[in-house]
C-alpha positions in Angstrom: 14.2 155.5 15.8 16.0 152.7 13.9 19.2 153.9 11.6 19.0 150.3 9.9 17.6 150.8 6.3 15.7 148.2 3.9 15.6 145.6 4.3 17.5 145.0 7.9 14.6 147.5 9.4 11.7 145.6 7.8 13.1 141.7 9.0 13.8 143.5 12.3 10.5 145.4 13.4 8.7 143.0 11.9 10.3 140.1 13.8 9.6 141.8 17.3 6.4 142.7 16.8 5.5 138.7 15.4 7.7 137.5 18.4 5.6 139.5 20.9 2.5 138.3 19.5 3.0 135.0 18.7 0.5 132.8 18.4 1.1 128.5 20.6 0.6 126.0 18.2 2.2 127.1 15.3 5.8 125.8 16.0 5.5 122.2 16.0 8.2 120.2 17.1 9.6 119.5 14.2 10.6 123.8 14.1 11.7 124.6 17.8 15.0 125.4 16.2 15.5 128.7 16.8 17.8 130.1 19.5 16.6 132.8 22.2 17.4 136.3 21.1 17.0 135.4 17.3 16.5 139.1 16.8 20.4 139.8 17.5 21.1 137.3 14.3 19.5 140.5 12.3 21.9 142.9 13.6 24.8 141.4 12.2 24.4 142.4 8.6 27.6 141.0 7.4 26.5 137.1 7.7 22.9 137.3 5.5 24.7 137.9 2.2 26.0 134.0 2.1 22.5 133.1 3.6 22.4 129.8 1.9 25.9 128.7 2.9 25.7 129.5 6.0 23.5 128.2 9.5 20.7 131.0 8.4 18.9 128.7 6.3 19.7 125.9 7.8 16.2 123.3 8.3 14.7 125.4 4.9 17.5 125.1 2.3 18.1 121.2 0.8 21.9 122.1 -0.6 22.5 121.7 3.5 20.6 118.8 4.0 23.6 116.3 4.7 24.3 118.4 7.7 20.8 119.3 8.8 19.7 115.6 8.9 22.6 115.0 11.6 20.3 116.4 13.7 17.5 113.6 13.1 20.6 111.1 13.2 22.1 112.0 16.5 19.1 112.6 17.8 20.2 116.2 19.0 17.3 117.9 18.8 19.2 121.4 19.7 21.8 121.0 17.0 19.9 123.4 14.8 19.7 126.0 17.6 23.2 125.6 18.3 24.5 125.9 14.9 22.7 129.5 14.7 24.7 131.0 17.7 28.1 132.6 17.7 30.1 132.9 14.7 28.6 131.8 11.1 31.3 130.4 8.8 30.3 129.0 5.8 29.1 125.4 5.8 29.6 124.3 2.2 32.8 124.7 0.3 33.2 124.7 -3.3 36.9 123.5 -3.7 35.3 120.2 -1.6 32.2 118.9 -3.0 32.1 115.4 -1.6 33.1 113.0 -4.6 30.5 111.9 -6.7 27.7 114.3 -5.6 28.3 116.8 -8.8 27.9 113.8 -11.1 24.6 112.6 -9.4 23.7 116.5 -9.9 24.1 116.4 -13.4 22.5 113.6 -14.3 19.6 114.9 -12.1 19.5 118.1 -14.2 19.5 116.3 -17.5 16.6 114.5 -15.8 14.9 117.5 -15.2 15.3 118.7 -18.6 13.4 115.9 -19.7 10.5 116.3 -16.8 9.6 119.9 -17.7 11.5 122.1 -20.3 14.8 122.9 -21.5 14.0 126.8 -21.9 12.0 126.6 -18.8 15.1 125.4 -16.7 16.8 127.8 -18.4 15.8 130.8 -17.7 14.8 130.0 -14.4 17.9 129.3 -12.7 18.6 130.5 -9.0 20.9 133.5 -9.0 23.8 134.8 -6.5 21.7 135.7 -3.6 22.7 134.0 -0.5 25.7 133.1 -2.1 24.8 129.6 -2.9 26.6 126.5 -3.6 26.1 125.8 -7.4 27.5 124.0 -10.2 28.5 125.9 -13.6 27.0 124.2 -17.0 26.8 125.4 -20.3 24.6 123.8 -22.8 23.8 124.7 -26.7 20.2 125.6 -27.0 18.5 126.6 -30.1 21.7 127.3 -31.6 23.4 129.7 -28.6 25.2 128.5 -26.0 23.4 129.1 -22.6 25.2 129.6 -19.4 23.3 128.6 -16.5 24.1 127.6 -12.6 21.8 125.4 -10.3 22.1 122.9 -7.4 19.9 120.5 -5.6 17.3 122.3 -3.9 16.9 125.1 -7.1 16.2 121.7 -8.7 13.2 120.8 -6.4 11.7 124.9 -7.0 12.3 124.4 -10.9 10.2 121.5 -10.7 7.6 122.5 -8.6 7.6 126.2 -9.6 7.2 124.5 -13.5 4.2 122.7 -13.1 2.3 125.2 -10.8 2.5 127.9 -13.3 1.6 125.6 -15.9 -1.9 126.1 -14.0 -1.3 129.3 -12.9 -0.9 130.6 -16.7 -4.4 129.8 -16.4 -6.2 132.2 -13.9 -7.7 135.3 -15.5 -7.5 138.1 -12.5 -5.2 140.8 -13.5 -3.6 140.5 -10.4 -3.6 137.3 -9.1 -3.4 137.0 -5.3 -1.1 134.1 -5.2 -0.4 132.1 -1.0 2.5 130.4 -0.3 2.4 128.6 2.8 6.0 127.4 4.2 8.3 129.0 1.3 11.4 128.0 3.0 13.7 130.9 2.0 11.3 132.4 -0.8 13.7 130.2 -4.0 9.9 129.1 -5.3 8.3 132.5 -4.7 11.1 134.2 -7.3 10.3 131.6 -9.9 6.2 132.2 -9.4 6.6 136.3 -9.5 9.1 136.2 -12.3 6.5 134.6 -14.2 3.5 136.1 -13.1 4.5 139.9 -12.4 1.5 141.3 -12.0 0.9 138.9 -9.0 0.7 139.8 -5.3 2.5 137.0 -3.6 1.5 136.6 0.0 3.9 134.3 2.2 2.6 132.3 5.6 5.6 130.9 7.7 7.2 131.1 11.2 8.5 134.7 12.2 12.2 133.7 12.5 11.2 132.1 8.9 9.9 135.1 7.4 13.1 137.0 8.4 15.3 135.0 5.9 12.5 135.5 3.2 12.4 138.9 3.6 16.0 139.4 3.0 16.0 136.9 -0.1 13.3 138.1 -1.8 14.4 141.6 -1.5 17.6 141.1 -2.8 16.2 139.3 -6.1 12.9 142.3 -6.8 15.1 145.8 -5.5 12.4 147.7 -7.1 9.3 145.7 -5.8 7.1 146.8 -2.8 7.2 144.6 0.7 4.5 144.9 3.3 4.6 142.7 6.9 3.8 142.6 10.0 3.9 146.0 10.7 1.6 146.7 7.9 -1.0 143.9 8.9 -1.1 145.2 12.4 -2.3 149.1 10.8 -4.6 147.9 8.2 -5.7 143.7 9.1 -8.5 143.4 6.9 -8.2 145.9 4.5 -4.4 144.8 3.5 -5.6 143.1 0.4 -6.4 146.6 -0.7 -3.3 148.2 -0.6 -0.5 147.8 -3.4 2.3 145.4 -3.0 4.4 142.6 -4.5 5.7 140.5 -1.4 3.4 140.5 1.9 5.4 138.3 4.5 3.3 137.2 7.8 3.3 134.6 10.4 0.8 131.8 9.4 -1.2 132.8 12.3 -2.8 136.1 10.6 -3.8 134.1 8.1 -7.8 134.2 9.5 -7.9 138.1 9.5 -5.7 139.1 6.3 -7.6 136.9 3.9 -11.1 137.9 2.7 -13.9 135.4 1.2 -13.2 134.1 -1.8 -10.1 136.7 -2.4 -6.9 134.2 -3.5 -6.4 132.5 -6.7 -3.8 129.9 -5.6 -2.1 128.6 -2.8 1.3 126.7 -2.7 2.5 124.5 0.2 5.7 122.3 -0.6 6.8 120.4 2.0 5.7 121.8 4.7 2.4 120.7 6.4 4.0 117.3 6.4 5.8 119.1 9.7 2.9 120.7 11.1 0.8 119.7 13.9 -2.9 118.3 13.3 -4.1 121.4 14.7 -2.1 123.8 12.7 -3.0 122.0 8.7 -6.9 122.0 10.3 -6.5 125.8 10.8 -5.0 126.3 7.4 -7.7 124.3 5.6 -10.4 126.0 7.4 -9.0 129.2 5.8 -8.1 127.5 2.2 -11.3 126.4 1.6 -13.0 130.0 2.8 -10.7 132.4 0.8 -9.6 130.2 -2.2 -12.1 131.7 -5.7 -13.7 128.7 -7.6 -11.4 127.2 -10.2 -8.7 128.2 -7.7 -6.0 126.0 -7.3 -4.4 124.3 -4.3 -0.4 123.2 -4.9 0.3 120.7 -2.1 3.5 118.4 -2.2 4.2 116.9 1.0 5.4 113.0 2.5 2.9 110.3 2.4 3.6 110.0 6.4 5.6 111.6 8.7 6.3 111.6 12.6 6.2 114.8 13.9 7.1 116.1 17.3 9.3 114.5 19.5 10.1 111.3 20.5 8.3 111.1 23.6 5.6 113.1 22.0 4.4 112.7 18.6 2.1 112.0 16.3 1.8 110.1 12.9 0.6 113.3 9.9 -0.5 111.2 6.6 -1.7 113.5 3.5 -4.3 111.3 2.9 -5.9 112.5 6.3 -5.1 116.3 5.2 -8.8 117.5 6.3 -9.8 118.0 2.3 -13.5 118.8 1.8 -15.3 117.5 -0.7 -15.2 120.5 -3.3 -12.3 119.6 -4.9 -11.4 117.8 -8.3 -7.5 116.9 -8.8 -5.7 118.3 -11.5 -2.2 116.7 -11.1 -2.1 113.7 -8.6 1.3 111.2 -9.2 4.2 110.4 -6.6 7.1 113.2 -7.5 9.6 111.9 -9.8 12.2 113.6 -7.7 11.3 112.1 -4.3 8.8 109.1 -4.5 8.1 109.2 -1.1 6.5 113.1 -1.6 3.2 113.1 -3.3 2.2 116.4 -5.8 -1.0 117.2 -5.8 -2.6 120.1 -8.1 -6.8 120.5 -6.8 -9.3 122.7 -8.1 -11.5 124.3 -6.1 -15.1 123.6 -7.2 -18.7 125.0 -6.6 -20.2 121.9 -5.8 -18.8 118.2 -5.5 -17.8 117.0 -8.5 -19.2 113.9 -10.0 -16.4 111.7 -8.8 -15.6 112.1 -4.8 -12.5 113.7 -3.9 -12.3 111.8 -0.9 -12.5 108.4 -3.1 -8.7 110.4 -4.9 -7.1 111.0 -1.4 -7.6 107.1 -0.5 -5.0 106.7 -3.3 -2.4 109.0 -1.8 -0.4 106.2 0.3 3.1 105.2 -0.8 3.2 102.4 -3.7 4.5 99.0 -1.9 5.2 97.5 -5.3 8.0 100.3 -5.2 9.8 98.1 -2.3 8.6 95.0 -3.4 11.0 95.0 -6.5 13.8 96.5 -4.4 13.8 93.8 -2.3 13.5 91.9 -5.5 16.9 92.9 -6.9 18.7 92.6 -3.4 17.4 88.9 -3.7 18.6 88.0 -7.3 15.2 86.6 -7.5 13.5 85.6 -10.5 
């Protein structure tokens, strides 16, 4: 019997049991970044309360990103493996933030203020979980002075997180079953059950994935109920029944957990721009059997990405995403944040609207006028 309590017993049994019954496919490429034994990285309790500064979230957390992309820029394809062995000192440094990059912060936050909402931003803020890397502000709002903290990737999951439940505000269940596929390390998933408590959130990722979830998410809802693995492996089909806040699962049980027409939303950010073909099929298969009508799908991924290796890989445009034809969009614009990432926000219809779908996702390619006038400028032309 285990003498680890919660939540170090819950990332732990349910990591071995997904581990043992993984599922090929599901890893593409892009995610063979986990090191053998990843189980042992559980034991050692002491490193997951500076998650976020350390290699834990490293691939999943964008306030890393300069140091995770050195793995795309060397070409070492084991760097993230590597970096999640031995000791785990923190990565990021407060007393050194590279000059210049808190400025470009700021003025991306009082962008963001303008994008969504100046209370919304405010009381949505990333906490001290993980121990992130954050910048202090203060700002005078409605006649108090607010205190807030943020970085660049809680910037991303404001945005995001803002206009999702701008829709989700919408839904009328009592207790909306709400899918996130790919959360990264659950910072969007606080914002969308902050917001919607009654909801049940259910998480799809990789197993070593779900590990850092787990311990995220329960550190920000202490009082909230967690099901997993474990759980799916007693009840499969009847899960939805049971009471819970956070279910966390490999994306491979997605088939079994998930009744007809039983989910009010799903949320993928960033994510099936990584997967194989095979994999996004899988998941739209299951989308478009369990999501209700006037359901919404939040998908924000690259216009195109390689993904796999070099020697083996294949080109994954969003405008192929495998979409049928029961859909109406809702949001549909390049993000202001990243042009090169398309949101999308589509409602799940009873019958094919009046004007194709497919006719909306031959828009969803990268604008070329968007280079054209960069090249432009470097020219000192006209």
């Amino acid at each position: 019997m285990s003498t680890k309590q919660f939540p170090f017993d819950f990332m732990k049994r349910n990591y071995l049991l997904a581990n043992k019954n993984s599922f090929q496919g599901f890893k593409s490429g892009n995610w063979d970044a986990f090191p053998d034994s990843y189980e042992s990285l559980i034991d050692k309790e002491e490193i997951w309360p500076r998650m976020l500064r350390n290699a834990l979230s490293i691939g999943f957390n964008d306030n890393l990103m300069d140091i995770s992309n050195k793995r795309f820029k060397e070409g070492n394809n084991d760097l993230w493996k590597d970096m999640k062995k031995g000791d785990f000192p923190d990565l990021l440094d407060d007393t050194k933030l590279p000059e210049g990059v808190g400025e470009k912060i700021k003025i991306k936050m009082s962008s963001l203020f303008e994008a969504t909402e100046i209370s919304y931003v405010l009381d949505n803020c990333l906490g001290k979980t993980g121990a992130p890397q954050v910048i202090n502000l203060s700002i005078n709002h409605l006649g108090k002075n607010r205190k807030f903290s943020y970085n660049n990737h809680d910037i991303d999951d404001i945005y995001h997180s803002w206009f999702i439940l701008n829709q989700l505000r919408h839904l009328k269940s009592p207790k909306p079953v709400i899918c996130e596929i790919g959360a990264g390390y659950g910072g969007l998933a606080t914002k969308i059950k902050r917001n919607v408590p009654n909801s049940k959130v259910i998480i799809f990722d990789l197993p070593e994935v779900n590990v850092a979830q787990s311990y995220y998410l329960s550190q920000e809802f202490k009082e909230k109920k967690f099901l997993g693995y474990s759980d799916f492996l007693d009840k499969k089909g009847n899960l939805l029944k049971e009471e819970f806040d956070f279910l966390i699962l490999p994306g491979w049980t997605i088939n079994e957990v998930l009744e007809d027409d039983s989910v009010d939303s799903f949320i993928n950010i960033r994510s099936m721009m990584e997967m194989s073909l095979e994999a996004i099929s899988f998941y739209f298969e299951n989308i478009h059997r369990t999501l209700k009508i006037n359901g919404i799908f939040a998908c924000v991924n690259r216009y195109l990405k390689p993904v796999g290796t070099k020697e083996n890989y294949v080109h994954n445009f969003f405008k192929n995403y495998p979409f049928d034809k029961n859909w109406s969009p809702i949001y549909s614009f390049p993000s202001e944040l990243q042009p090169h990432i398309h949101f999308l926000i589509a409602k799940r219809e009873e019958n094919p609207p009046i004007f194709p779908f497919t006719e909306i996702l031959k828009t969803i390619r990268p604008n070329p006028f968007r280079f054209l006038k960069k090249v432009s400028k470097s020219k000192n032309s006209f």
